[in-house]
C-alpha positions, -999 to +999 in steps of 0.1 A: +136+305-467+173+300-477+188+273-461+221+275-451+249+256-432+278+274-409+307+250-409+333+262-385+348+245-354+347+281-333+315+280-310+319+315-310+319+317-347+289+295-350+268+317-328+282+348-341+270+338-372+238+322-364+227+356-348+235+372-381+214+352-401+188+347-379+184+380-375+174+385-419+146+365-413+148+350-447+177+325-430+174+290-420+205+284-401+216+246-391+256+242-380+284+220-385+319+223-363+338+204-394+343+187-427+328+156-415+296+174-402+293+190-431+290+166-452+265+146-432+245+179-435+250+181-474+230+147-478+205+147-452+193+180-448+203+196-486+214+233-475+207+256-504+242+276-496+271+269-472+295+290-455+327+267-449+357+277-430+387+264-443+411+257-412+392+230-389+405+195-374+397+165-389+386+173-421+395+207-436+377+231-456+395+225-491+388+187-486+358+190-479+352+216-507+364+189-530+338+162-517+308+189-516+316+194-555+319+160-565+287+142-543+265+173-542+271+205-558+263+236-538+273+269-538+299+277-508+313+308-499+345+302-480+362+320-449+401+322-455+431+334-433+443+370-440+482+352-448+500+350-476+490+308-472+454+320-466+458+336-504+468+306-517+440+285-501+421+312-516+427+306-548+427+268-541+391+273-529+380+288-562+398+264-585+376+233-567+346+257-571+338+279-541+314+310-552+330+333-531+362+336-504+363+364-477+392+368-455+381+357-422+382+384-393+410+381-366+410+395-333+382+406-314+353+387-340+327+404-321+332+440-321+340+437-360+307+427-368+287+457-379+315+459-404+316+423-416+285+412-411+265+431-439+286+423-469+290+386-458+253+385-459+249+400-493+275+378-504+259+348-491+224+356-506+236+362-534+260+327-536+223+311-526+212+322-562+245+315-579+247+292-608+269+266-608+280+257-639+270+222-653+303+208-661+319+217-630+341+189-617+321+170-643+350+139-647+348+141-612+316+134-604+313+105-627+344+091-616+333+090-579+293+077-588+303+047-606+336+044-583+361+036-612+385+058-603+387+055-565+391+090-546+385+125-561+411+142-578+419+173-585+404+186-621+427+175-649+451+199-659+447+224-690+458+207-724+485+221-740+469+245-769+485+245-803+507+279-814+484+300-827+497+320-864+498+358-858+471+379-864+468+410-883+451+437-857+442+470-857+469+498-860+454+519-834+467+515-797+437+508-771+425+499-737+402+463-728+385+474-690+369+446-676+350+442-641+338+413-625+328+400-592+312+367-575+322+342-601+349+360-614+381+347-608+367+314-633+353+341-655+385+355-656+406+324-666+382+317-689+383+348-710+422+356-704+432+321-714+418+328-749+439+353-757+475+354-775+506+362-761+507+392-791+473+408-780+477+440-789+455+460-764+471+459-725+437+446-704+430+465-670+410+443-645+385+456-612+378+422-594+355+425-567+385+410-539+405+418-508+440+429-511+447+396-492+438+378-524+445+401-555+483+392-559+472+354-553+449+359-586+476+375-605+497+349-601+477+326-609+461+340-640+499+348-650+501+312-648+472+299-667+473+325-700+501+332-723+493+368-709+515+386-684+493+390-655+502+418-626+488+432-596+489+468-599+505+473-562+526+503-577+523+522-610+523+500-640+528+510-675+502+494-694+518+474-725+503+447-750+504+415-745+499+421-705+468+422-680+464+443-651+449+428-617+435+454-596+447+457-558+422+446-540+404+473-511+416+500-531+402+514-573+425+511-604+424+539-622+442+546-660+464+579-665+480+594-694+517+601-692+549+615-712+555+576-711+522+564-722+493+548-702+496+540-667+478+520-643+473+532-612+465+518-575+442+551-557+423+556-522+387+540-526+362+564-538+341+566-503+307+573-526+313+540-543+301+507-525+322+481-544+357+483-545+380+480-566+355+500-587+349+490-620+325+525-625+357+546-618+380+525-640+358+529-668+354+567-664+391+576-659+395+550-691+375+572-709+392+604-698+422+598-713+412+577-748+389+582-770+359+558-770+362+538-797+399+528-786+380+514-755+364+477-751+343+474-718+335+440-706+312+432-675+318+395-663+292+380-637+292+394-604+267+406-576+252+440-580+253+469-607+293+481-608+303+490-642+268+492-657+265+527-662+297+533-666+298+507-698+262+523-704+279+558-711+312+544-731+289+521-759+267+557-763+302+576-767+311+548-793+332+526-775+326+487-775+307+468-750+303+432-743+283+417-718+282+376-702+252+362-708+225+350-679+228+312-686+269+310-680+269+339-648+273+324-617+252+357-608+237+376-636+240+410-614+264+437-630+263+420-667+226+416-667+222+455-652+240+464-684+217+446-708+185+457-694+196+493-699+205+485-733+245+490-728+259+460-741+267+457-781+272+421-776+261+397-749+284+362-751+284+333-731+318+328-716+334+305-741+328+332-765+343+364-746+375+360-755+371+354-792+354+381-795+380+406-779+406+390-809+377+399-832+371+436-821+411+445-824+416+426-855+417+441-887 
């Protein structure tokens, strides 16, 4: 059985919930109504996965995110606000360590079930199997167990990284597609903050998010990388140097115009079931380049988007690279890849990015 905790100060919510899971079978449910709860339930009872709502009185979710990551590490899916503040509690959420965030319904909860309910549960069982990774809020943690530093801070912020000399890369003009999912917005830092400002090949991105949150994650990858980071909310010509977020609720897709590549925001593909697709991106990549001007890379995330896809652009002769099982937070779509023999390199995270500057270097 997977235990989990609903923390949420809505009765309503709580129950709404509770039927939900109970209703798997594979659920043992136990409730908290806020951060104070919840953290009483972390030590006594050990949930194996937590679904936290972020607005609450007394103790709100972000705090209590903090605390959950620093005394007792467990994967937490959050439940945002569908508001530009919700965005940025989003991202907040994801920074402290939250597996996943998914904009909270509004309204009429219960008649939006049938529609919400489903993913969240995927989503949930799948956080209940998610790796955390070892070092996360590592100083943290420390700092709080042999009480040196007093309260929890936030994680220190990035050191400054030395210039880097230019490069000499590849003549040709290419495409990086990369998909990710549960995990990825981490993943995504990771790998993006490795990169130059002079990279040479423009980097489109399918991140498994809401539109609620997709500019939020632009922003603040934009922030974090020497890259320039956009949403593609409206058609974006696709230059080096820059990286291309994916609107969420909708598929990116690549075109070839009189001006040159162009990103494009299009209608969900109805056949697909993950959105933005990273399947689609990689097929209308390989529509309008050659192969081997294409690098595929499948970050962790739930499920098998993008596999077959990157299965069918390493057998053209374009490049594949998958992340490895050990740092996935959920070894779904990368480790589909792999077992169908898709990926020419698998890389821990660390690694990613270096070896994008290898495959475009001379």
């Amino acid at each position: 059985m997977i235990r989990l905790l609903v923390v949420d100060d809505s009765p309503l919510m709580r129950r709404l919930l509770g039927e939900l899971f109970a209703a798997e079978g594979d659920f043992d449910v136990a409730f908290a109504r806020n951060g104070a709860e919840a953290l009483a339930a972390l030590r006594d009872w050990g949930p194996d996965v937590i679904t936290l709502d972020v607005r609450m009185p007394e103790m709100d979710g972000i705090a209590c995110l903090d605390r959950i990551m620093i005394e007792q590490p467990t994967p937490v899916v959050m439940f945002s606000a569908v508001t530009t503040q919700g965005a940025s509690e989003a991202m907040a959420a994801l920074a402290l360590g939250a597996v996943e965030v998914i904009p909270k319904p509004s309204g009429a909860v219960s008649l939006k079930m049938d529609e919400f309910g489903p993913p969240l549960v995927d989503k949930v069982r799948a956080a209940a199997a998610a790796r955390l990774p070892t070092a996360l809020r590592l100083r943290d943690r420390v700092r709080a167990r042999t009480r040196l530093g007093g309260a929890p801070r936030p994680p220190a912020p990035r050191a400054s990284r030395p210039r880097r000399p230019k490069a000499a890369y590849r003549s040709d003009t290419g495409l990086v597609v990369v998909g990710s999912s549960t995990g990825g917005p981490p993943a995504l830092d990771a790998v993006l903050s490795v990169l130059p400002a002079d990279y040479p090949w423009p980097i489109v991105i399918a991140q498994h998010m809401p539109a609620t949150f997709t500019g939020a994650l632009a922003r603040r990858l934009d922030g974090l990388t020497e890259l320039h980071v956009q949403e593609v909310a409206e058609p974006r010509l696709v230059q080096p140097g820059c990286a291309y977020v994916a609107r969420g609720d909708a598929d990116v897709i690549v075109s070839l115009r009189r001006e040159g590549l162009v990103a494009l925001s299009a209608p969900p593909d109805p056949t697909r079931r993950w959105r933005p697709s990273v399947d689609r991106l990689v097929e209308s990549a390989m529509a309008q380049l050659p192969a081997e001007r294409i690098i595929g890379v499948l970050l962790t995330g739930m499920g098998n988007d993008g596999a077959q896809a990157m299965l069918r652009l390493r057998a053209a002769g374009g490049t594949t690279i998958a992340q490895d099982e050990e740092s996935s937070v959920v070894w779904g779509m990368p480790g589909e890849l792999v077992r169908a023999g898709g990926a020419d390199r698998v890389e821990g995270l660390d690694s990613i990015g270096q070896a994008l500057i290898e495959a475009v270097a001379t």
